[in-house]
N, C-alpha and C positions, 0 to 999 in steps of 0.2 A: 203579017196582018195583025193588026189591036184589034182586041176585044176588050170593050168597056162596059160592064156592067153596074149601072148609074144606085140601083139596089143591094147590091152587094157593098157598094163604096160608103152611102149613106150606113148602114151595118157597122162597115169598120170606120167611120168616121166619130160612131156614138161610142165604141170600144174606147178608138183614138181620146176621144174627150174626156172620159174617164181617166184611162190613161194619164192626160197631162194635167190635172185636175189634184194628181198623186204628186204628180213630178215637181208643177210647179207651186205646192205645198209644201213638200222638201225643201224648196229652194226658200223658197222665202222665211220657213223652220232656222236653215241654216244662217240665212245672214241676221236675222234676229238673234240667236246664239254666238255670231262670229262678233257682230256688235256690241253686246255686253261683254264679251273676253278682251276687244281693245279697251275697252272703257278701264280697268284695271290698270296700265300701263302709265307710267307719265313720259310720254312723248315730244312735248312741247307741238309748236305749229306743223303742219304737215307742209314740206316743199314741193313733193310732188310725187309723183305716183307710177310707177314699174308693170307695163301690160305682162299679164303672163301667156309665155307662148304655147304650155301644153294646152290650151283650149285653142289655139289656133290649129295645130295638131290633130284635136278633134274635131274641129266641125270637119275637115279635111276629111278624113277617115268616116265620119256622118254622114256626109255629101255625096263621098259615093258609097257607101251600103242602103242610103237612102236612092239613089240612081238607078243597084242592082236589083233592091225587091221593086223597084217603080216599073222597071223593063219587064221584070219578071213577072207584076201581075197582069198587065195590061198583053203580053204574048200569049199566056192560057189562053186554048178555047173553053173550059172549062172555067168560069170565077173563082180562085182560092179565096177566101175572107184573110188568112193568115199573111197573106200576101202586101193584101192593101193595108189590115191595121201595120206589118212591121214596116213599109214605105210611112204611112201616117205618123207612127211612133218615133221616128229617126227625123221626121220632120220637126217634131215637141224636142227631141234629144238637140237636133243643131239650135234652136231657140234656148233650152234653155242652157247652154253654154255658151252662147252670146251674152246672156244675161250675168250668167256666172263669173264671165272672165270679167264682166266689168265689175260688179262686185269685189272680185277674190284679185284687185289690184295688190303689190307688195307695196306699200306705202314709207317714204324715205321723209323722217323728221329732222325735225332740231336734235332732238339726244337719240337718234337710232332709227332701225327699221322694223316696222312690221312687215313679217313674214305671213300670206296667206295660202294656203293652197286650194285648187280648186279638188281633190279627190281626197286628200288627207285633212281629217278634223283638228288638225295643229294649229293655232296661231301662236306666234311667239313673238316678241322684243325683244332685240339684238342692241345694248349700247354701245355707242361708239369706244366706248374706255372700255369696254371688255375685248375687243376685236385684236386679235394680236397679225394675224397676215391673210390678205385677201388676195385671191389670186383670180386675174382674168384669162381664159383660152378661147379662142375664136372656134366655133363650130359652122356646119357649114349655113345655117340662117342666123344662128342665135349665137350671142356671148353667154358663157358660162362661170358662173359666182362662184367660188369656193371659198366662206368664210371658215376660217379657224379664229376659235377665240382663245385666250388665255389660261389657264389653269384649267382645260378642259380637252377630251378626246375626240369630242365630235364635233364634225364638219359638218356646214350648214351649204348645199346646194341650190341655185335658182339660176336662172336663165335671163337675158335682156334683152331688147332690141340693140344691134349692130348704134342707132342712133343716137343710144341715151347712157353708152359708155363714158363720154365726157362730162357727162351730168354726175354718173355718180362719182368718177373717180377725183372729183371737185370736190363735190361732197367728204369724204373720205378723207379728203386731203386736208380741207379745210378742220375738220371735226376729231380727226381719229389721229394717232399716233403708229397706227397699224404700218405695217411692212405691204408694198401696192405692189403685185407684178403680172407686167404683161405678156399675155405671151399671144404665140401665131396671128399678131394683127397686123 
């Protein structure tokens, strides 16, 4: 049996506003901040652009914890408030990493990539001439990057759509002198 208390919702909805008021303040902090740290770079033209999959991951994971408190508050005979803000809040959470992923694209230039993340405040520039072996392993949605660069010990990670493997490894091929290898595709 649902129980909807139309009073309690308005309540958590005014929390809820507040809430995303915060969030998507942050967001828009961050791509202000993420935009001045490209600007620093010389890149040359942008080719094109790398969805990232941990935000697909998340809304996943948003979708249903936002499903669990939505069942959860609407079953009380009792109105929890706690209830409907954390359904409410997961609702602002999957928006604003819809937003995010499009944002915090890995962007593939003329001289290199930018690297963005969506949960780490890193952005970095990757030249082609630094890149000494790139190696591809199929996972079960996503391809997996593993850049090594030259005179250096760490390895840079990211993920890509199954589709835009020939895109980069063109790329690459074209641009870089790097070592390319593929594997479980």
């Amino acid at each position: 049996m649902v129980h909807f208390d139309f009073t309690v919702f308005l309540y958590s909805m005014y929390v809820a506003f507040a809430y995303s008021c915060l969030a998507f303040g942050a967001l828009a902090f961050r791509q202000i901040s993420d935009s001045l740290l490209t600007k620093e770079f010389s890149t040359g033209e942008e080719l094109f652009s790398l969805s990232n999959p941990t935000s697909t991951y998340l809304i996943v994971v948003y979708c249903f914890l936002f499903t669990i408190f939505a069942i959860a508050s609407v079953v009380q005979t009792e109105p929890i408030m706690v209830l409907y803000v954390a359904a409410l809040a997961f609702c602002v959470n999957i928006l604003q990493v819809v937003i995010r992923g499009r944002y915090q694209r890995h962007t593939i230039h003329r001289y290199g990539i930018i690297f963005r993340y969506i949960y780490f405040g890193e952005v970095f520039f990757i030249q082609y001439l630094q890149v000494e072996t790139l190696r591809f392993q199929s996972e079960l949605f996503w391809i997996s990057i593993q850049i090594t660069l030259k005179n250096e010990s760490k390895i840079y990670v990211t993920k890509i759509r199954p589709k835009d493997l020939d895109k980069v490894v063109d790329i690459f091929k074209r641009y870089s002198s790097a070592e390319i290898i593929i594997e479980n595709s």
